[in-house]
C-alpha positions, -999 to +999 in steps of 0.1 A: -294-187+518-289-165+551-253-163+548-259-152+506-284-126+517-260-111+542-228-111+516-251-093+497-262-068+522-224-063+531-216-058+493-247-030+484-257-017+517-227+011+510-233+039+493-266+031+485-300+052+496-322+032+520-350+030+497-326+018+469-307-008+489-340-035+496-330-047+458-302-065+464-301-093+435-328-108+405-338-141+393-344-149+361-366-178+353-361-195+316-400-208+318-410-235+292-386-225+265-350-220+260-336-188+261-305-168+242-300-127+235-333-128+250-345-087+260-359-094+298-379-059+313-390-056+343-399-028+372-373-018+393-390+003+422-362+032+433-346+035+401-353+058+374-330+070+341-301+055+351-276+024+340-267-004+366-256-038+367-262-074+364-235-099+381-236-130+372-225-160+389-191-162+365-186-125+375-198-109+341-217-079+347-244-072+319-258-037+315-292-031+327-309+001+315-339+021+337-360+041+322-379+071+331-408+051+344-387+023+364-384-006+342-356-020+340-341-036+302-308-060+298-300-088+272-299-122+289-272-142+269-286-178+279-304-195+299-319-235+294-359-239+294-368-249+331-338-232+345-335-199+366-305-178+374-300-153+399-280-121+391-268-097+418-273-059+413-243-036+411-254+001+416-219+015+415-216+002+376-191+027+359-208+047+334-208+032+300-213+046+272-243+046+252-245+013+229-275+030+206-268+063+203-300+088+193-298+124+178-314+149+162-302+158+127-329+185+115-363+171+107-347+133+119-337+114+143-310+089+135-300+058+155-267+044+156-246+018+166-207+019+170-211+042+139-236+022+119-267+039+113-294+016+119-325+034+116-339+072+112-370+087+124-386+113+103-403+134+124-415+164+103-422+167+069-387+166+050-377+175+011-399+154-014-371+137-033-384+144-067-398+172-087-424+156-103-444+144-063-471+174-051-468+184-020-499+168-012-477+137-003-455+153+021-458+138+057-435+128+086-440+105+117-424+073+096-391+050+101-369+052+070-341+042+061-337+009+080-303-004+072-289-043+082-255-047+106-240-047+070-253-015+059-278-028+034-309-007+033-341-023+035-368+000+033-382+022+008-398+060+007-417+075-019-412+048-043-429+055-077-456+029-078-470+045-048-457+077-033-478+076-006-458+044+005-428+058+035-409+031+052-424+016+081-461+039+089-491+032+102-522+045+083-555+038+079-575+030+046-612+024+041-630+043+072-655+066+077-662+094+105-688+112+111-704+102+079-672+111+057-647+093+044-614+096+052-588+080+035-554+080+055-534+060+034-539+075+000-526+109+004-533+117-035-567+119-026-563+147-003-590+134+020-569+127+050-533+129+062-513+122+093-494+149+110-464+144+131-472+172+162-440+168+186-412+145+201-419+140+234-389+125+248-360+103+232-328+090+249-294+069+241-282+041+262-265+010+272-287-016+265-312+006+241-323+039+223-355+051+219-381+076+217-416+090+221-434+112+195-467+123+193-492+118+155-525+133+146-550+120+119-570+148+104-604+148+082-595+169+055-632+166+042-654+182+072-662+217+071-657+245+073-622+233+088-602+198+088-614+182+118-588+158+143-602+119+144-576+101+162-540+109+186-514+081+181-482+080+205-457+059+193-425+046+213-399+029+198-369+013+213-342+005+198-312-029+205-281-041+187-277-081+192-240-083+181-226-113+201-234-151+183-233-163+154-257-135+128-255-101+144-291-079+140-307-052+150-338-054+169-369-026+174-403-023+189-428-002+180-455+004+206-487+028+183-515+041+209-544+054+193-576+071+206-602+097+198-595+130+192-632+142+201-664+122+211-668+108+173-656+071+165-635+062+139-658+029+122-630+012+098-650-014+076-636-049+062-609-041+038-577-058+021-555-032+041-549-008+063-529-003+097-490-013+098-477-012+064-438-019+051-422-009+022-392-027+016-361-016-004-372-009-045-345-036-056-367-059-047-394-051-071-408-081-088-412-071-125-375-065-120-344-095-117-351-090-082-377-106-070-394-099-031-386-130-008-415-136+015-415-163+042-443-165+071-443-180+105-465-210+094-434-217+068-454-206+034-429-187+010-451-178-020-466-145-021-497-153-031-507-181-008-497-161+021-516-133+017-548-128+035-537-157+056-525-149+096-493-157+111-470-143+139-446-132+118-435-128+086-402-123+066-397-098+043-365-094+018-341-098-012-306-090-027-289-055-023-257-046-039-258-086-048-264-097-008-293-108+007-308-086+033-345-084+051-361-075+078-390-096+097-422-080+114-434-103+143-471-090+158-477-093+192-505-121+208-524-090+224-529-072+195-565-072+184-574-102+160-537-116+170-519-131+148-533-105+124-540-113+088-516-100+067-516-087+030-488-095+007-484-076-023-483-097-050-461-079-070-442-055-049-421-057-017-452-042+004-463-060+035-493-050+058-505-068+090-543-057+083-568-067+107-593-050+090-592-078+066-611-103+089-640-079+093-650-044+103-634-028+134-641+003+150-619+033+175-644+044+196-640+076+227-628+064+257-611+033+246-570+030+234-561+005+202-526-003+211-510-022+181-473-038+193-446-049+169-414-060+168-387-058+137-357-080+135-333-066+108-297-086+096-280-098+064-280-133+050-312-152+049-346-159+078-335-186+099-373-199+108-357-210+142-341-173+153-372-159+142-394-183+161-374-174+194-374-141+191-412-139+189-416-163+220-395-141+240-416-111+227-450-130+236-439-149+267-409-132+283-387-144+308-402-140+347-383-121+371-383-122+409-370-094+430-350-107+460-346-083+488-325-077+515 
């Protein structure tokens, strides 16, 4: 072990800021459960907004990705349950170039992969897509269109059941402040809406994409004047899983809410409310097309899964005569984790609503942080991908520091 340690000091020490050059290598520890294209973060004290290196012991070097506030992403290929692996960290790693690719495009922000959209951001308001919609319904601060490897798009905006449906958004339904009664999700009513204020920050990179923008839901009911109830942040970051056997894209989305003044927002039991998807119209059930559901706990039919609670569920269909989905998995530390969800039981609408299970309340001083993670590809759920993928999201991979 001495003689590794000094190797490695000989190898970094050049070049390399004092302060920087204690880091000298990382291990990785499996834990209880096998582990493949598994996202590992962890804080990397010294480095900020920049791309390094992982070396592994066969000589590959994986990209690892710091962000602003030190914390370090890469994509560990494998790695066997009860196993641990130690990577050394190459600070000279020539620059790469960015694997999701993030930019502006008006009132957007699109996401990209080797060319491939996968994703856009609407940040403000943009055109209403049809003459006949008031402009009551305009709103931005919503993901769509989400699109598979394959290019199939799997979400929906403005659809004409319900216009006030936009992708993937989070709104709230039944509540009441201050003695009123807001209603964030049905915009028709012109009660309530949520306002998209500013991007804070959004970046491209090597091992992900990703930004930071900034929501506001207003009481369109007090007087004289609409008054502000809550602030939401939400981050999102963005990864492209395209070596094995089914390529997909993965994304998180991180919503921080709190209130606006010294009033709470009270949100009493309901069916819905919260994180809602709409998925791609094709899969309408009074058409040939029907919505595909499948849940965590293996149920597939629509109706015996809602109001049920599971980690994840499946959500999908045929386009252009392919099947295509995408899968919401909840995180354990969300509140009333795993949340109950409502299936629509006509539609291809899906809400992880944990208002369902009783009332809830935002109250000043406190921050509702709601934590998700979408896994988007072609073909159909593998139960056994998707179970993975949410174990890595709930119980990550350790990682140890090793210094010089």
């Amino acid at each position: 072990m001495q003689l590794r340690l000094a190797f490695l000091l000989i190898v970094f020490i050049h070049g390399i800021p004092t302060a920087r050059a204690e880091v000298v290598a990382v291990e990785v520890s499996a834990g209880e459960w096998d582990r493949t294209e598994t996202l590992v973060h962890f804080p990397l004290p010294g480095f900020k907004n920049t791309t390094l290196g992982l070396r592994s012991k066969g000589g590959l070097v994986l990209p690892l990705q710091v962000d602003r506030a030190g914390v370090a992403t890469f994509i560990l290929p494998k790695l066997a349950k009860g196993r641990a692996t130690i990577f050394d960290l190459v600070t000279e790693h020539p620059r790469l170039p960015p694997v999701i690719l993030v930019k502006r495009a008006k009132d957007k922000l699109r996401f990209s992969h080797q060319g491939k959209t996968i994703l856009e951001y609407q940040a403000e308001p943009g055109a209403l897509p049809r003459k006949d919609i008031d402009k009551i319904y305009a709103r931005g601060g919503y993901l769509h269109p989400v699109y598979t490897p394959k290019g199939k798009l799997v979400t929906d905006d403005f659809p004409l059941q319900h216009t006030h449906h936009h992708g993937i958004w989070f709104p709230w339904t039944k509540a009441e402040f201050e003695g009123r009664h807001p209603d964030f999700w049905n915009m028709g009513d012109g009660s309530a809406r949520v306002d998209f204020l500013k991007l804070e920050t959004n970046w491209s990179g090597a091992v992900h994409g990703g930004f930071v923008a900034r929501h506001r839901f207003m009481d369109l009911t007090a007087k004289p004047k609409p008054k502000a109830v809550i602030e939401e942040t939400w981050e999102v970051r963005v990864y492209a899983i395209t070596e094995g056997t089914k390529p997909k894209w993965i994304f998180d989305l991180t919503s921080t809410q709190w209130c606006s003044g010294a009033s709470p927002l009270i949100l009493p039991q309901y069916r819905y409310g919260g994180l809602g998807v709409r998925g791609n119209r094709e899969w309408d059930q009074e058409k040939n097309n029907p919505t595909a559901f499948q849940t965590a706990n293996g149920v597939t039919d629509r109706l015996a899964g809602h109001a049920t609670r599971a980690r994840w569920c499946y959500m999908g269909g045929k386009v252009d005569g392919a099947q295509a989905g995408l899968t919401i998995l909840g995180h354990p530390r969300n509140f009333r984790a795993p949340q109950p969800m409502r299936i629509h039981p006509k539609e291809p609408f899906f809400n992880f609503a944990p208002q369902q299970f009783g009332g809830m309340a935002i109250r000043p001083g406190e921050k509702y942080v709601s934590r998700y993670r979408f896994v988007v590809a072609d073909g159909a759920p593998i139960a056994g991908d998707l179970h993975r993928i949410w174990t890595d999201f709930a119980h990550p991979p350790e990682v140890r520091i090793l210094k010089r």
